[in-house]
Structures are given as structure tokens and as C-alpha cells.
C-alpha positions as a Python dict, from the first residue, in 0.01 Angstrom:
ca = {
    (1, 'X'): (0, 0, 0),
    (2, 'X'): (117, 362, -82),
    (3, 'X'): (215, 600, 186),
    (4, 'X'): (-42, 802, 326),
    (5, 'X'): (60, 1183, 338),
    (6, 'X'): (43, 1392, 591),
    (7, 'X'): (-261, 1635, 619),
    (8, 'X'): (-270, 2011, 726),
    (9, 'X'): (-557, 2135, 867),
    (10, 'X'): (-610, 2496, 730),
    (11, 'X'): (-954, 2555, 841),
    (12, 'X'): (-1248, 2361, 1002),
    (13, 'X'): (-1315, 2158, 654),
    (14, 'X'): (-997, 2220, 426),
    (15, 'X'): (-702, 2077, 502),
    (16, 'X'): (-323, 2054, 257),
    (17, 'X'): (-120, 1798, 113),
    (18, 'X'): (228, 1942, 71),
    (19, 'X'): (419, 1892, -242),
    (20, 'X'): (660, 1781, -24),
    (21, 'X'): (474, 1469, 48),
    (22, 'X'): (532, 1333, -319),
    (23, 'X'): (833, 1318, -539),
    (24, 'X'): (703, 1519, -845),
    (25, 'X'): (396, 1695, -695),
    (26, 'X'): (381, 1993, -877),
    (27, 'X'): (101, 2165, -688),
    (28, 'X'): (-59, 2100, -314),
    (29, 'X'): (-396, 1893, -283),
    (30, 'X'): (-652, 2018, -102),
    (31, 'X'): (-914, 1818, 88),
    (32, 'X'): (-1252, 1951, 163),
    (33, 'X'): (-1372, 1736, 504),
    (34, 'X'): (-1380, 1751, 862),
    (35, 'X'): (-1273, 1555, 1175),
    (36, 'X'): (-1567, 1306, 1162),
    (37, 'X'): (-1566, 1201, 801),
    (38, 'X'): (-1124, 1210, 854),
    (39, 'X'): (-1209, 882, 1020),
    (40, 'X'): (-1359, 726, 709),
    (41, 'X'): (-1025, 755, 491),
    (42, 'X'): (-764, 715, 760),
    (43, 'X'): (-501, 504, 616),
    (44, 'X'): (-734, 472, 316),
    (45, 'X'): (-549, 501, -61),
    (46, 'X'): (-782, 794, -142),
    (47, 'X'): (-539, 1073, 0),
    (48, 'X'): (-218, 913, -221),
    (49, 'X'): (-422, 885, -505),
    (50, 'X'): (-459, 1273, -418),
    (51, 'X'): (-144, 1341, -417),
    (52, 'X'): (-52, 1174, -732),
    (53, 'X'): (-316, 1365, -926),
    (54, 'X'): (-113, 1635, -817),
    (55, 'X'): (254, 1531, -1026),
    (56, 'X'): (39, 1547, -1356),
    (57, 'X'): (161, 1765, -1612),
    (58, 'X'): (-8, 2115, -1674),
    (59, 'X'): (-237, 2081, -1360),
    (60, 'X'): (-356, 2437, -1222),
    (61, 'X'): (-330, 2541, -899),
    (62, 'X'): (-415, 2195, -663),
    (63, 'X'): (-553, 1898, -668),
    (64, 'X'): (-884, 1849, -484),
    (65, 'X'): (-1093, 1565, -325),
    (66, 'X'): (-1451, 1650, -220),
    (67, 'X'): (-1569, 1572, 143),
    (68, 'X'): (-1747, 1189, -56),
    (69, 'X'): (-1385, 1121, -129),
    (70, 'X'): (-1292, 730, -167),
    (71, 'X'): (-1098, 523, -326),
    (72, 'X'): (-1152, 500, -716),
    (73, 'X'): (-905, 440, -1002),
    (74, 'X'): (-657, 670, -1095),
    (75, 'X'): (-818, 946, -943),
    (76, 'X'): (-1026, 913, -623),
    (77, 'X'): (-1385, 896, -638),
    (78, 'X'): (-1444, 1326, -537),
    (79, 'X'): (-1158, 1415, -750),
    (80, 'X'): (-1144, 1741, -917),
    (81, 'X'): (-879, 1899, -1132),
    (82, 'X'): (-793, 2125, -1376),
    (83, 'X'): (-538, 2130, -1670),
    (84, 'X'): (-411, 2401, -1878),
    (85, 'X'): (-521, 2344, -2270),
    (86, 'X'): (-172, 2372, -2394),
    (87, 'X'): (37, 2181, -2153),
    (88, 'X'): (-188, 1964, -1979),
    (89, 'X'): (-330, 1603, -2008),
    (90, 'X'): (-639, 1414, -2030),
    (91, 'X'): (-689, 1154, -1828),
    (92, 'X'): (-934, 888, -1831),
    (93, 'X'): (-901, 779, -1466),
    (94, 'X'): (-964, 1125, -1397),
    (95, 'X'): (-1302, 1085, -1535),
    (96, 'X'): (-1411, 715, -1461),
    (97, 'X'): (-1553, 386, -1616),
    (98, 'X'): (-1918, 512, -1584),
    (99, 'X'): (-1861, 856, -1838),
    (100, 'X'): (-2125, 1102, -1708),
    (101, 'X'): (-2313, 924, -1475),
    (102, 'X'): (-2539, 1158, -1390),
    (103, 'X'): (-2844, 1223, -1140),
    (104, 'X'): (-3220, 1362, -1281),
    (105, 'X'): (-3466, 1466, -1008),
    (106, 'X'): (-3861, 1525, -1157),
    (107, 'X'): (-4130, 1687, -924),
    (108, 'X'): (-4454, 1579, -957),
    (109, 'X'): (-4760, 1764, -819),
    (110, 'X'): (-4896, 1454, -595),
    (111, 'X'): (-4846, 1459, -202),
    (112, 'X'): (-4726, 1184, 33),
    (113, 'X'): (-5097, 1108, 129),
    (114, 'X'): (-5196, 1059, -206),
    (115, 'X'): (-4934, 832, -306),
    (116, 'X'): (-4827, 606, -5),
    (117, 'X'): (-5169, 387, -74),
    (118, 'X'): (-5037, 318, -420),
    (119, 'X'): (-4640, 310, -334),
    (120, 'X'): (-4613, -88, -395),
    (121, 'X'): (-4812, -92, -696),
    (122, 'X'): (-4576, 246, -817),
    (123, 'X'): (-4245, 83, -705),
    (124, 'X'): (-4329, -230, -899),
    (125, 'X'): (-4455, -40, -1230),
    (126, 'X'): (-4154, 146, -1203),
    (127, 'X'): (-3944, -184, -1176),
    (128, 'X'): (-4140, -305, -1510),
    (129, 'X'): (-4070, -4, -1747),
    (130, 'X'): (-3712, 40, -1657),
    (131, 'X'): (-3541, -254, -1668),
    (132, 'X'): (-3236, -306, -1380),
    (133, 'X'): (-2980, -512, -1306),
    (134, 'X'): (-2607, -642, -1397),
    (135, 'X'): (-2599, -604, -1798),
    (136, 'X'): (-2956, -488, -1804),
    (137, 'X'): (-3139, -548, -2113),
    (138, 'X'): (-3496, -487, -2246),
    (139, 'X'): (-3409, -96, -2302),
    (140, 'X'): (-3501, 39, -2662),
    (141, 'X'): (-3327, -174, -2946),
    (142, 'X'): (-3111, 38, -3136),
    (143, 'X'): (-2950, -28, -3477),
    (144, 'X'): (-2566, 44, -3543),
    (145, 'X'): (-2684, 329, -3681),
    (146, 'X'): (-2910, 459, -3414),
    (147, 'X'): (-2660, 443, -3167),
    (148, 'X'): (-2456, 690, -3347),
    (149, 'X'): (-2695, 926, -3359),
    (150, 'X'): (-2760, 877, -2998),
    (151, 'X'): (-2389, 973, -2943),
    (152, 'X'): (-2443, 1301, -3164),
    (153, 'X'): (-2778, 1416, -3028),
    (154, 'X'): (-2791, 1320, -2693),
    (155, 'X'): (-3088, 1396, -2495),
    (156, 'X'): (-3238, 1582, -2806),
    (157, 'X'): (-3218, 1254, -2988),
    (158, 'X'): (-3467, 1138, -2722),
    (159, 'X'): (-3680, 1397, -2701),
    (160, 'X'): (-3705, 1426, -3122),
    (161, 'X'): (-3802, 984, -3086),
    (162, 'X'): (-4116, 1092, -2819),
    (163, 'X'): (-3950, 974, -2525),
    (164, 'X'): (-4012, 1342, -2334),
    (165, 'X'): (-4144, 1707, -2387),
    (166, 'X'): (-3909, 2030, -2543),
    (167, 'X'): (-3894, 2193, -2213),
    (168, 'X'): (-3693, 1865, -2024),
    (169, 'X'): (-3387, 2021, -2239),
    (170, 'X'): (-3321, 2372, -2088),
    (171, 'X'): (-3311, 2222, -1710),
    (172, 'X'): (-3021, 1972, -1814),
    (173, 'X'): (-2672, 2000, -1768),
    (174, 'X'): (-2553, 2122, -2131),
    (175, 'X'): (-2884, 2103, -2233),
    (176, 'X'): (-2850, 1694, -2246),
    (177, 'X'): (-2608, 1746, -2526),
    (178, 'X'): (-2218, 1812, -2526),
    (179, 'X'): (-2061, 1936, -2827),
    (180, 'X'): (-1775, 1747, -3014),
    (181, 'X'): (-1897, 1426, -2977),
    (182, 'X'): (-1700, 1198, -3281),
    (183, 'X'): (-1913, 830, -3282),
    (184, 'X'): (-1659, 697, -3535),
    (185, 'X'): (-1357, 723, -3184),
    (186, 'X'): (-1605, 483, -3070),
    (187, 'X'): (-1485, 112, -3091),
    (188, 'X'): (-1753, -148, -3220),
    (189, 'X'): (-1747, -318, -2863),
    (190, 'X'): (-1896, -38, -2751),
    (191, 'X'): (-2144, 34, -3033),
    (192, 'X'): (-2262, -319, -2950),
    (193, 'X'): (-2283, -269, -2589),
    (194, 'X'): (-2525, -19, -2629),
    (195, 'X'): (-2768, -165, -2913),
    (196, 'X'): (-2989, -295, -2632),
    (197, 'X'): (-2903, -47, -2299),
    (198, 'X'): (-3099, 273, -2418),
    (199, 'X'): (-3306, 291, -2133),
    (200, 'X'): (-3189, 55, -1854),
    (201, 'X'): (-3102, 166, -1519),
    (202, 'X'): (-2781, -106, -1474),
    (203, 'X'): (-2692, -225, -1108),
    (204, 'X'): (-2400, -111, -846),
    (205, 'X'): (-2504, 243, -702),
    (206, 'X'): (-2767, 358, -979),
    (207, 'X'): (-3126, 398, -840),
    (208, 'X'): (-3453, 548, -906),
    (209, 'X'): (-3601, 628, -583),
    (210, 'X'): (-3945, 821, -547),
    (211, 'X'): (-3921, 1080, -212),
    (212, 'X'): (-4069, 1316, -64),
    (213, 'X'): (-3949, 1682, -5),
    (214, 'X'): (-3886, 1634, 390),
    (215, 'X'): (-3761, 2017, 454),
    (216, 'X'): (-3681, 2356, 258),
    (217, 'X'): (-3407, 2559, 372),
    (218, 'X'): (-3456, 2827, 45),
    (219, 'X'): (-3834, 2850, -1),
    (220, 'X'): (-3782, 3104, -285),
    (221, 'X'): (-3533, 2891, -498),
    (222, 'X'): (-3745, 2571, -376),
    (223, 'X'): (-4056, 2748, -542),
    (224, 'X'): (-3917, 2812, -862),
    (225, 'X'): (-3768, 2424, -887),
    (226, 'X'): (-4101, 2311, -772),
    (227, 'X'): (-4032, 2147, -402),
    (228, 'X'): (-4257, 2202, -164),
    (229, 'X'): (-4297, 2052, 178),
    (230, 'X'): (-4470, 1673, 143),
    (231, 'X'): (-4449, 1683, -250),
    (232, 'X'): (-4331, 1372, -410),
    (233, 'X'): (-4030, 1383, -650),
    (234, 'X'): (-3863, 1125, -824),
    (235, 'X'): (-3446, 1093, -832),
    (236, 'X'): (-3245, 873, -1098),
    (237, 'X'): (-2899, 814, -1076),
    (238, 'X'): (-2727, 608, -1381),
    (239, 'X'): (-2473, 708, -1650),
    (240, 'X'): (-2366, 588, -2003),
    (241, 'X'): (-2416, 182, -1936),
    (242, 'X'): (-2168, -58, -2084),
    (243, 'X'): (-2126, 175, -2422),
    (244, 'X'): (-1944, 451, -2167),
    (245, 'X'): (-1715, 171, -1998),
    (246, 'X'): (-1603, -1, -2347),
    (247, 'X'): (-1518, 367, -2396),
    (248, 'X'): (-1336, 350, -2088),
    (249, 'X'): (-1170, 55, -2128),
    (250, 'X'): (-1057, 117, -2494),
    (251, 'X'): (-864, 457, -2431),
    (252, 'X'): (-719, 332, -2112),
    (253, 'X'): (-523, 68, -2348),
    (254, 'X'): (-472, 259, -2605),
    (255, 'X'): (-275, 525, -2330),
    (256, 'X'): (-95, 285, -2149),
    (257, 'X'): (25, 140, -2449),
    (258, 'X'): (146, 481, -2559),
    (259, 'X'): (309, 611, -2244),
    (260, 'X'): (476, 236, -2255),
    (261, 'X'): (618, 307, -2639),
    (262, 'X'): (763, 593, -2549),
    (263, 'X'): (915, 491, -2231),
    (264, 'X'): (707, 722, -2009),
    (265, 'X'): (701, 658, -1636),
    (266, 'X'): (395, 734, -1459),
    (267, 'X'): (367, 763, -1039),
    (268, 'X'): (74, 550, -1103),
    (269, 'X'): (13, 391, -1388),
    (270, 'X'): (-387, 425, -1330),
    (271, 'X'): (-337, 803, -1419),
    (272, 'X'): (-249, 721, -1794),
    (273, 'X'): (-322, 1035, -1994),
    (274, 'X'): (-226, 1201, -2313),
    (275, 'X'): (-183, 1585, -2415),
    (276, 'X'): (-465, 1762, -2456),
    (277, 'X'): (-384, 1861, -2788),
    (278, 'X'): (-252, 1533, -2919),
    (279, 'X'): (-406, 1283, -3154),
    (280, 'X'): (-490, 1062, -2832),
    (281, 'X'): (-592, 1292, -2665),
    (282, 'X'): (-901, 1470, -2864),
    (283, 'X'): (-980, 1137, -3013),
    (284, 'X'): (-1041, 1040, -2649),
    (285, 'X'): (-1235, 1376, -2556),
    (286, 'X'): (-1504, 1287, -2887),
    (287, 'X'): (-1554, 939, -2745),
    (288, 'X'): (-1625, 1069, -2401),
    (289, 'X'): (-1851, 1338, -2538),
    (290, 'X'): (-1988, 1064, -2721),
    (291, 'X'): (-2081, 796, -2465),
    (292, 'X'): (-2168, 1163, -2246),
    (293, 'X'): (-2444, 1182, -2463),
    (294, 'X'): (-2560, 818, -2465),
    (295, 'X'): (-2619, 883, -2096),
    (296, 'X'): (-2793, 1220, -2133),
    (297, 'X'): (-3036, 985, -2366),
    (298, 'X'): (-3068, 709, -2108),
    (299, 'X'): (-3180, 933, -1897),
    (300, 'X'): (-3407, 1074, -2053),
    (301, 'X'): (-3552, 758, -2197),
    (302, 'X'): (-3572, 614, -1849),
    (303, 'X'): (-3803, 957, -1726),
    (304, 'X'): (-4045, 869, -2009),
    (305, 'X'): (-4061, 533, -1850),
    (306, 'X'): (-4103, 698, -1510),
    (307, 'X'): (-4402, 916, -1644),
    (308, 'X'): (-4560, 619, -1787),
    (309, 'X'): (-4527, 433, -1453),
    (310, 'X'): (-4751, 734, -1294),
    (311, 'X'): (-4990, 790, -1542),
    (312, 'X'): (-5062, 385, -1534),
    (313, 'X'): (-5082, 349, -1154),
    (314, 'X'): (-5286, 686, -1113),
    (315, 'X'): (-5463, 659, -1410),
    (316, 'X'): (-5404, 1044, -1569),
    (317, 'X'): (-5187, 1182, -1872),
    (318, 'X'): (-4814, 1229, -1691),
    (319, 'X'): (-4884, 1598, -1816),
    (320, 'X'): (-5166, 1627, -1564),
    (321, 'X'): (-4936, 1445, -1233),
    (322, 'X'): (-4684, 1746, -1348),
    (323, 'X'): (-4367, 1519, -1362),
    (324, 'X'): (-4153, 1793, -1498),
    (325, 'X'): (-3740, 1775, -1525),
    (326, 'X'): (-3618, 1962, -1195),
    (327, 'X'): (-3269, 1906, -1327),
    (328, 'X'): (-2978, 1713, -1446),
    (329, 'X'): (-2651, 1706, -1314),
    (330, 'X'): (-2368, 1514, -1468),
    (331, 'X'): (-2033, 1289, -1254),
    (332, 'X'): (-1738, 1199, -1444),
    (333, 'X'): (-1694, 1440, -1721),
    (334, 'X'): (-1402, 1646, -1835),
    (335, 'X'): (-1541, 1997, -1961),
    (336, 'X'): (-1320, 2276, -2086),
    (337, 'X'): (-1467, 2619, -1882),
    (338, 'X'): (-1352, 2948, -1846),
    (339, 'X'): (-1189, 2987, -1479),
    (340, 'X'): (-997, 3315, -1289),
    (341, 'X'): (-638, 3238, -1265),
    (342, 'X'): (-362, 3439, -1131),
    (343, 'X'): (-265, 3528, -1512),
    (344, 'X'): (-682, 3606, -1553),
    (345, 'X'): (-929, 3477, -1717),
    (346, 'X'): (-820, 3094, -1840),
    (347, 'X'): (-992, 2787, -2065),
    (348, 'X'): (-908, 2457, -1880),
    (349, 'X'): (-1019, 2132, -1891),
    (350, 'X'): (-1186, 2054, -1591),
    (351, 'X'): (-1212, 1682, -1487),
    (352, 'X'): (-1502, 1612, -1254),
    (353, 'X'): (-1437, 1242, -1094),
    (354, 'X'): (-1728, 1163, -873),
    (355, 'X'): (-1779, 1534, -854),
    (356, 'X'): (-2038, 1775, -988),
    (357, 'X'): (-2026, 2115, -1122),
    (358, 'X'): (-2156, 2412, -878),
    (359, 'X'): (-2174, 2682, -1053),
    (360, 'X'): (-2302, 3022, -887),
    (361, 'X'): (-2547, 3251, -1001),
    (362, 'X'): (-2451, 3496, -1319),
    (363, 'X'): (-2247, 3226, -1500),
    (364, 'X'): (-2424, 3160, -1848),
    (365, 'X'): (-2371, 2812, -1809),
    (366, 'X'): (-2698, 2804, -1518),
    (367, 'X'): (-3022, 2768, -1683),
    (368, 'X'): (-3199, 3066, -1736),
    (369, 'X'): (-3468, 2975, -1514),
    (370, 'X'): (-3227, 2947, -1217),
    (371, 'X'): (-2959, 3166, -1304),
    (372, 'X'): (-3093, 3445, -1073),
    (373, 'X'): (-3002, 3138, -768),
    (374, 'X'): (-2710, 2917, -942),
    (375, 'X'): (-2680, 2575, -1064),
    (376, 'X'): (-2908, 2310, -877),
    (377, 'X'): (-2680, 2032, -714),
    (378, 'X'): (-2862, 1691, -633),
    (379, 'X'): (-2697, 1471, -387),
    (380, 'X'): (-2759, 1174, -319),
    (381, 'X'): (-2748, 989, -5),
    (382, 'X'): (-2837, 636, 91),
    (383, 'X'): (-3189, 443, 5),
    (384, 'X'): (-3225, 489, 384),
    (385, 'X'): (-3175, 827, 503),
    (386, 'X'): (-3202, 1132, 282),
    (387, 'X'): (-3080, 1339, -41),
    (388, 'X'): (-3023, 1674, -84),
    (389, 'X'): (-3046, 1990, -372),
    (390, 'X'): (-2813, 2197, -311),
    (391, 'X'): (-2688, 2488, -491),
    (392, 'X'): (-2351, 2614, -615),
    (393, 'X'): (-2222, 2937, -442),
    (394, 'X'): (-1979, 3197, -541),
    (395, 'X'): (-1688, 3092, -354),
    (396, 'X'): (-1675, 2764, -549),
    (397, 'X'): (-1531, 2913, -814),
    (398, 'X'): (-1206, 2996, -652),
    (399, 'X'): (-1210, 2725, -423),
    (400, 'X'): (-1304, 2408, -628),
    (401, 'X'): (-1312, 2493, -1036),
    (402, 'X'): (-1705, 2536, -940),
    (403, 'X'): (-1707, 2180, -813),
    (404, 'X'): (-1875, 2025, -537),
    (405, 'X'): (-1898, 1643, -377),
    (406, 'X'): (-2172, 1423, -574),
    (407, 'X'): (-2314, 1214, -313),
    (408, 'X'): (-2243, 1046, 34),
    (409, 'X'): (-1973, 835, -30),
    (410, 'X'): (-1902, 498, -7),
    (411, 'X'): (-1797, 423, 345),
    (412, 'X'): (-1734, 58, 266),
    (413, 'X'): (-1647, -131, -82),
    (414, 'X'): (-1887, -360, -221),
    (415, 'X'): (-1754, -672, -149),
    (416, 'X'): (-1682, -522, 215),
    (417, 'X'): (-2076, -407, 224),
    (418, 'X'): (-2210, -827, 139),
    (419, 'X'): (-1969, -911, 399),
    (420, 'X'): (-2149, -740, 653),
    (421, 'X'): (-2470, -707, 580),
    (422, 'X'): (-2809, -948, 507),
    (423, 'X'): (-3044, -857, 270),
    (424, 'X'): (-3345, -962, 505),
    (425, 'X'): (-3219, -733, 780),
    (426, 'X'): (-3130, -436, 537),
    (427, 'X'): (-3485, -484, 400),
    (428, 'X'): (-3693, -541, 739),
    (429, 'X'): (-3452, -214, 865),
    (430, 'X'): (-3560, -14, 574),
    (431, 'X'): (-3957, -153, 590),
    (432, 'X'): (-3934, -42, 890),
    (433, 'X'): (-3854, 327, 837),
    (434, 'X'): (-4159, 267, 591),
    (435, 'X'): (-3920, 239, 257),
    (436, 'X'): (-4005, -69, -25),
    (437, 'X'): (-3761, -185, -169),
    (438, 'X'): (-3716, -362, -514),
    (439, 'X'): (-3429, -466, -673),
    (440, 'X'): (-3319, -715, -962),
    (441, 'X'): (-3038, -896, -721),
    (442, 'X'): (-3031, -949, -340),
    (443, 'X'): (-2654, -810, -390),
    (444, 'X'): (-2760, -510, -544),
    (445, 'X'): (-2938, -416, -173),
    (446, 'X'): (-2637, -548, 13),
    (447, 'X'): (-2409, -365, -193),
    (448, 'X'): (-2586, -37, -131),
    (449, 'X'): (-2710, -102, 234),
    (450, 'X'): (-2728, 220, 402),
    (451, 'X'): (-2406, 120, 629),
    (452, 'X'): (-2204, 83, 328),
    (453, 'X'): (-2247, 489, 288),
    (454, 'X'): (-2114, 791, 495),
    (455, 'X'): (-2351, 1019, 696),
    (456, 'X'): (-2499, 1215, 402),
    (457, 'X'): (-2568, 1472, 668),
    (458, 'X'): (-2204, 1575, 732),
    (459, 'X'): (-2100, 1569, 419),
    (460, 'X'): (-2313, 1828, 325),
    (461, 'X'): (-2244, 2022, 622),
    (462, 'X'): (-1897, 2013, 499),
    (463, 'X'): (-1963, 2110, 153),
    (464, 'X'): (-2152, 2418, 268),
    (465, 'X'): (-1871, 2484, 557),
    (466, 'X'): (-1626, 2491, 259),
    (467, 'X'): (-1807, 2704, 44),
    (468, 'X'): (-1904, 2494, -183),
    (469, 'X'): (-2265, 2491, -229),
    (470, 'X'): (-2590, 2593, -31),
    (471, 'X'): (-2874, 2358, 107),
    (472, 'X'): (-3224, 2380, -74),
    (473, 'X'): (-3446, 2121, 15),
    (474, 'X'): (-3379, 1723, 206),
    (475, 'X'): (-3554, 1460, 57),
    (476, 'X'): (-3636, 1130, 195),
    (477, 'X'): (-3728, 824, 45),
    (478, 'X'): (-4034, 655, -2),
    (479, 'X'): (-3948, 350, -242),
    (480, 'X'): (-3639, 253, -440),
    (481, 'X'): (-3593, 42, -769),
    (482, 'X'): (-3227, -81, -730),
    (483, 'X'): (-3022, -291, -1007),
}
């Protein structure tokens, strides 16, 4: 195991990594977290992953890891960084297997009385139009074709085939659709991966969980997104499937094998990269934007499903039950964005590794509706305590490239969480508390019991100590479909 380095504390929820620590550091990491969730990463790998990060060529100012922060590859899981277009890298590690795994939230206009008679019947509609589980299949059948234009289009692509309304668009993330996307970087593994996943929620940590808005700290912002006190909303959380992975997967080789040609030694070889600017490198950047996309269309193809779940089980047009696209935030992405340096105003390409963008209000990038507040942040905890919008503040921007943590954290790994917990206790635990559960796999419940998570609480608590964002509403669950 690497060393761990040695942390500063600089204030109540920032503390330093010294280059010092780490032959070839070229700038400090910073970690955004406290005394209690310290505990949850001592002696972990997370904080050398950190400080590697940190020796990569053309990185800007630090590296960072969010107050979720665990261990991931490459980068941690909470990693943020930002590289200079002209002497920097890309590096998939620094973006992840699961390219733009995102989180949607939709409000609806029915309250917890109304729907808590009907929760088993909605949880197991819900379970029947989006299919789950390890591989999941049963989506929308694509041709070759198809899934090119997927790639290109995006959410848009979605929306143009039916599967949602004009007005989902403007409360996404890029609008559901990043630019540069080049189908033909993507390998025919992947094409084939995602003839049959357009649609499918896939297992691990991806969810769609209906909840209830338990408390609103903003009631003005809350208004405008639509959360009021006992409405019922409905959160997704997957990403770009098996297509995004192959994508993964694919560059990762085609890196290391570079790097390895040309005799390049890396402190870890998880952080292979390429130059921004080189062949590798944009060819890499089109495929990302490409399989981005892919997810921006899952998603959206699995909230039609959603709205046809409610209008079946409460028998009225999804227009009428409101169901309307809160927001969507994407993870794992690398995005070039205009940032204040010490030398001004700079284009770098931001890599968001279990992270989110939190932008403030004012920047262009913030939906028009909300720009007048700043960019929604959904966080999501575990299936048995609470999530959170949030919402990006000012001081972001010089503190975290406008970055903030994207969910609790894993507290324990997988195989650690079916070690130590029973599916018939996690399930009689969460019945208890009044949440149904249903989920393709008795693993997939294990996996994600609520112990296997940090206190969702304090990491928020840290991310708005830091700066970082601003708490909007808490919502609790009611029901989760797991993979």
C-alpha cells in the first residue's frame, strides 16, 4: 500500500497535502472534510491517489478531493482537477468507467398522502418499465446506426423519438447534449454494448427512488424548482451503461500502451493520460462526449418510463401528475470552462471524478430559469436516510473549479458491504422506516445497504462549511428500484 501523506488542517473543513509529500507533486492537494468524516479515509489510498493527481503535467493550482472522497481508479472517487489546454493532459481515470453518470430529479404535483396507498403498486410499475440489473437489457433496441446518432444528439435525440417534452432540455446539464462528440472514436465493442441499454437503469449504485421533499431551507429557490414541503419527487442516478465503460476501457489501453512506447514513467500507472492537444488525446475527448451523450439519452428515456409508470398506476396523462425535469446534473466528465487564474481569465479542462459542477449565479452556463439562484446540485445519499439539492455558491469558483462532492460516499467497498450485511435485515430495517424496496439482485441491496455509505448529513455540512454549495431542500425516500 502507498504512503499516506500527511494532512494540514487549514480551516475547520480544508485541510493541505504538501508537495513535499510526493516526489514530483507539482502543486498541493486540497481536501474539503472535517474531523468526523477524517475517520472514514484514515489510512485509506484515497489521499495518495490525491497526491498523485497532483505530479500530472499542466495541472492548475491543486488537486482536490470532495468531502465523498474514496478510493476509485486513478483518481479518487471526489476528484477534481484542472489542466491548462496547452500543456496539460487528459486523463481517463480522472473521469471514470461510468462517463457522465449523472443524477435527474422530476417533481410531480402529488403529495405523500396521495401516493403512499399506491407506493407498492408504483415501485413495482416502475421496476417493469425500466429494466435493472447487472448487464440490463430490455431498453429500446437500437441499430448500429441509431446508436450513433444517440452519441451526436444526446438527450435531443430522445426527445425528437417521443420519449419526453421540449422543455426537459433547458433544465439539463448542457442542455442533455455536449458538443464534439465523434461516434466513429467509438470502438464497435462499444457500439454493441449499447444496441440494447438505451433505457436501462444497470446495477451497483444507480437507483430510481421516489421521495418526498422532507424540509426547505430556500423556499424562494425551492418554489421556482417546484419542491414544496410533502411533495413527491422522483431521483435517478445512472450514467452511459456498458457503451461509456467499453469507452473506458478502450482509451485506457490505447494510453498505457502509448506512455509504454515511449518509455514514459507514470507515479501510477492508473493516471495514464495524453496531451490535450494530441491525436490521443481529442480522439479520447469525442468518445467521451460521445458515450456523455448516450447517458444524457438514457436518462431521458428512463423519465419517459417513469411518467408512464404514474400515469398507469394513477390513471391520468403524466402531463396532468406534473412530472416535470427539476434538473440534471452530470459525474465523471471532463469539460473545458472558463476559470480566474492568477494570469486572468483561463480555458481549462476541468475533470469532474465523482464530482459535480456548482456553478453560482450569473455564470451563463446556469439555466436561465435558475440563473438568478445558481446551478441546482442533487446529492444523493443512501436508500435509507435522505438526499439533498443543493446549490452552487460563489466561492466555489475559486475554491473548487465550481465543483462540489456528488453524493455520500461509499464508506465501505462492495464486497466489504455483502460481507457485513443481510439482505433480510437491510430490508426489514428499511420496511421499517416505511421504505419498499425492489431490486433485480439481493446483492444489489447489500451492496448499497445504508451502512455501506457515509452520513450524508455531514457531508453536506462540509460542503456548505467549505463554500461549496448551499442547502435547498432534504428529501427522503419513499421507495427505491435498485439494479
Amino acid at each position: 500500500m502507498e504512503k499516506v501523506p500527511n494532512l494540514v488542517r487549514l480551516d475547520e473543513f480544508t485541510y493541505r497535502i504538501d508537495p513535499s509529500e510526493q516526489v514530483g507533486m507539482r502543486v498541493p492537494g486540497i481536501l474539503f472534510s472535517d474531523e468526523a468524516l477524517l475517520a472514514n479515509v484514515a489510512g485509506d489510498p484515497s489521499l495518495a491517489q490525491l497526491a498523485n493527481v497532483a505530479t500530472l503535467p499542466g495541472i492548475e493550482r491543486n488537486a482536490l478531493a470532495m468531502p465523498d472522497i474514496h478510493f476509485g481508479y486513478g483518481f479518487p472517487v471526489g476528484g477534481v482537477a484542472a489542466f491548462d489546454l496547452d500543456e496539460g493532459v487528459v486523463s481517463p481515470g480522472g473521469i471514470g468507467y461510468d462517463i457522465n453518470c449523472g443524477v435527474r430529479l422530476l417533481t410531480t404535483n402529488l403529495t405523500v398522502d396521495q401516493v403512499r396507498p399506491r407506493l407498492s403498486e408504483l415501485i413495482e410499475r416502475l421496476y417493469a418499465e425500466v429494466p435493472s440489473g447487472v448487464g440490463s437489457k430490455g431498453g429500446i433496441h437500437l441499430s448500429t446506426s441509431e446508436v450513433d446518432e444517440v452519441m451526436v444528439g444526446g438527450a435531443r435525440w430522445a426527445v425528437g423519438r417521443g420519449l419526453g417534452r421540449a422543455k426537459d432540455l433547458t433544465v439539463q446539464e448542457e442542455e442533455g447534449c455536449l458538443a464534439g462528440a465523434r461516434p466513429s472514436e467509438v470502438s464497435e465493442s462499444a457500439h454493441k454494448r449499447g444496441l440494447k441499454q438505451l433505457g436501462t437503469l444497470g446495477s451497483g449504485n444507480h437507483f430510481l427512488e421516489v421521495q418526498t421533499v422532507d424540509r426547505v431551507f430556500e423556499p424562494e429557490f425551492a418554489e421556482v424548482l417546484g419542491l414544496a414541503p410533502g411533495r413527491v419527487v422522483v431521483m435517478l442516478h445512472t450514467g452511459s451503461r456498458g457503451l461509456g465503460h467499453q469507452v473506458a476501457t478502450d482509451f485506457i489501453a490505447r494510453m498505457d500502451h502509448r506512455l509504454a512506447t515511449e518509455g514514459v514513467t507514470l507515479v501510477d500507472r492508473q493516471l495514464s493520460c495524453a496531451p490535450v492537444g494530441s491525436d490521443d488525446g481529442e480522439r479520447y475527448l469525442g468518445a467521451m462526449a460521445a458515450a456523455a451523450n448516450f447517458a444524457w439519452a438514457n436518462r431521458q428515456a428512463i423519465t419517459h418510463g417513469v411518467r408512464r409508470a404514474f400515469s398507469t398506476v394513477f390513471g391520468r396523462p403524466d402531463e396532468e401528475l406534473d412530472l416535470s425535469v427539476v434538473y440534471d446534473i452530470a459525474h465523471n466528465m471532463a469539460k473545458v470552462e472558463t476559470h480566474s487564474t492568477e494570469s486572468g481569465p483561463k480555458r481549462l479542462l476541468v475533470h469532474r471524478k465523482g464530482a459535480t459542477r456548482a456553478f453560482p449565479a450569473g455564470r451563463e452556463e446556469v439555466p436561465a430559469p435558475y440563473r438568478r439562484f445558481g446551478q441546482p446540485v442533487l446529492i444523493p445519499g443512501d436508500m435509507g436516510t435522505a438526499s439533498y439539492v443543493l446549490v452552487g455558491l460563489p466561492t466555489s469558483m475559486e475554491r473548487s473549479w465550481g465543483s462540489s462532492c456528488h453524493g455520500a460516499g461509499r464508506r465501505l467497498s462492495r464486497h466489504a458491504a455483502v460481507r457485513a450485511f443481510r439482505y433480510e435485515e437491510v430490508t426489514r430495517d428499511l420496511r421499517a422506516k416505511g421504505i419498499l424496496v425492489r431490486s433485480a439482485s439481493r446483492e444489489g441491496v447489500t451492496e448499497e445497504a445504508p451502512g455501506a455509505y457515509k452520513d450524508v448529513e455531514e457531508v453536506v455540512r462540509v460542503a456548505e462549511g467549505a463554500g461549496l454549495t448551499r442547502r435547498v431542500a432534504r428529501l427522503t425516500p419513499l421507495g427505491v428500484v435498485k439494479g
